[in-house]
C-alpha positions as CSV (number, residue, x, y, z in Angstrom):
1,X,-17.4,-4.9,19.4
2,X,-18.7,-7.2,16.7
3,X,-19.6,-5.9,13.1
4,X,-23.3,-6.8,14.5
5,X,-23.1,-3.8,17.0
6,X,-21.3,-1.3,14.2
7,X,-23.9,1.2,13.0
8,X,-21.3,2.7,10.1
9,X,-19.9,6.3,10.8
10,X,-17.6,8.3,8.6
11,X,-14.2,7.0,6.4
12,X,-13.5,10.7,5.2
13,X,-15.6,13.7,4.3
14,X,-16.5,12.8,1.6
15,X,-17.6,8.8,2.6
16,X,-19.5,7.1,4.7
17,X,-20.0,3.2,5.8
18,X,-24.0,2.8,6.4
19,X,-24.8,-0.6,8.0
20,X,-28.3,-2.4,7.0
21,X,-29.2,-4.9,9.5
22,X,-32.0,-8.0,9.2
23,X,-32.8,-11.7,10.0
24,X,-33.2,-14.4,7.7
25,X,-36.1,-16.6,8.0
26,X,-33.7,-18.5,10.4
27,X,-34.0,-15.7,12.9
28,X,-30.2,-15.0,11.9
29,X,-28.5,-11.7,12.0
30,X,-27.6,-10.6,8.7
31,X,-25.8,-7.3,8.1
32,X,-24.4,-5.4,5.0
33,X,-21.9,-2.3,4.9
34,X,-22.6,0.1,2.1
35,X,-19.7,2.5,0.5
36,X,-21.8,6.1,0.5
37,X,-20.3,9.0,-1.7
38,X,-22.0,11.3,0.7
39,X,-21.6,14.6,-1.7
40,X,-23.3,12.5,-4.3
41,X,-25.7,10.5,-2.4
42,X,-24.7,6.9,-4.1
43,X,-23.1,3.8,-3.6
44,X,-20.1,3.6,-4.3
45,X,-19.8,-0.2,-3.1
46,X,-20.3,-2.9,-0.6
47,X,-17.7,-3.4,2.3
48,X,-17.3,-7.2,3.5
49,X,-17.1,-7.4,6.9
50,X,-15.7,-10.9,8.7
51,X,-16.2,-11.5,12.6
52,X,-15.5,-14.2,14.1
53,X,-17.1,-15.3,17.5
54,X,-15.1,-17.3,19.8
């Protein structure tokens, strides 16, 4: 599974990953993985995710 395919999900109870997905004018797939403080309802960062595609 590539991060591409990853939708996010739960790290504990109290935090979640959520995934934003888009495509640059280059029709490439662009994603970014958010740090949620779910009892709050911020950000609480930005995961980087690396994949490499063989």
């Amino acid at each position: 599974m590539t991060a591409s395919q990853w939708s996010g999900g739960y790290l504990t109870p109290d935090t979640a990953v959520v995934t934003l997905g888009g495509e640059t004018e280059d029709a490439e797939e662009r994603f970014r993985h958010h740090l949620v403080d779910v009892r709050r309802g911020t950000i609480s960062g930005e995961m980087t995710v690396e994949v490499d595609h063989p």
